[in-house]
C-alpha positions, 0 to 999 in steps of 0.5 A, spaced: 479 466 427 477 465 434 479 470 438 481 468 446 481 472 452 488 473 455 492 471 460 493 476 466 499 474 471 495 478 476 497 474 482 492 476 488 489 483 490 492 486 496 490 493 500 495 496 503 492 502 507 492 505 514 487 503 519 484 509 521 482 506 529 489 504 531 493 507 526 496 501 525 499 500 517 496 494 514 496 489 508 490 484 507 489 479 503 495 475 498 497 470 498 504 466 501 508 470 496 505 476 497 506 475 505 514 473 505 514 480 500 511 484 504 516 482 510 522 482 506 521 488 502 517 492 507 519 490 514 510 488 516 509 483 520 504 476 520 499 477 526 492 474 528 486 476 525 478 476 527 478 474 518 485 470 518 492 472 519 493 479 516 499 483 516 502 490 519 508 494 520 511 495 526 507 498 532 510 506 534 515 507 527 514 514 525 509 517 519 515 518 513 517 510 516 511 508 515 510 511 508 517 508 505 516 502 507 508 501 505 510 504 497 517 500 497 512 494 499 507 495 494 512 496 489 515 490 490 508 486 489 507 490 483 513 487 481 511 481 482 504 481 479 499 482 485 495 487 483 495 492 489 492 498 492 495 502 497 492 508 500 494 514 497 495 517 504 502 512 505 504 513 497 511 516 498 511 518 491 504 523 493 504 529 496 502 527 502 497 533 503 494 530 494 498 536 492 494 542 494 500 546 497 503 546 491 497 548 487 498 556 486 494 560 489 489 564 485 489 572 485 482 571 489 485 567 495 482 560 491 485 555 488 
């Protein structure tokens, strides 16, 4: 019997992070389905870029903003079959500090 590969449904990679020169949260790379997502679903906008169009959240939102809308769009391109990687730093399902302020304290001052 000849085995085949599988069929993957992985659509496009997108990259869902914070630029750390402007603070301005972007997602790069997708294709025109993942675009129309990331508006819908996260609020982002299309802008210019030196590399092609690329796209942002809104200038001046505030962090917890920010990370809503970041991991309600990620969410929603998983669903969709993108594959994606968001930056940990903007998933509202992570501690924002990875966890450290939840790991008890051992009896030395350590964690």
């Amino acid at each position: 019997m000849k085995q085949t590969e599988p069929d993957f449904w992985v659509l496009e990679y997108v990259t869902i992070t914070k630029d750390p020169r402007t603070d301005l949260v972007v997602a790069i790379s997708g294709t025109d389905k993942a675009a129309d997502t990331l508006q819908r679903t996260g609020g982002f906008l299309s802008a210019p870029g030196p590399r092609g169009d690329y796209h942002r959240l809104p200038h001046g939102l505030p962090v917890e903003q920010q990370r809503r809308k970041a991991t309600a769009a990620s969410h929603a391109l998983l669903a969709a079959g993108h594959s994606v990687h968001l930056d940990p730093t903007l998933n509202m399902l992570v501690a924002p500090d990875g966890g450290r302020e939840a790991a008890p304290a051992l009896p030395d001052g350590s964690r």
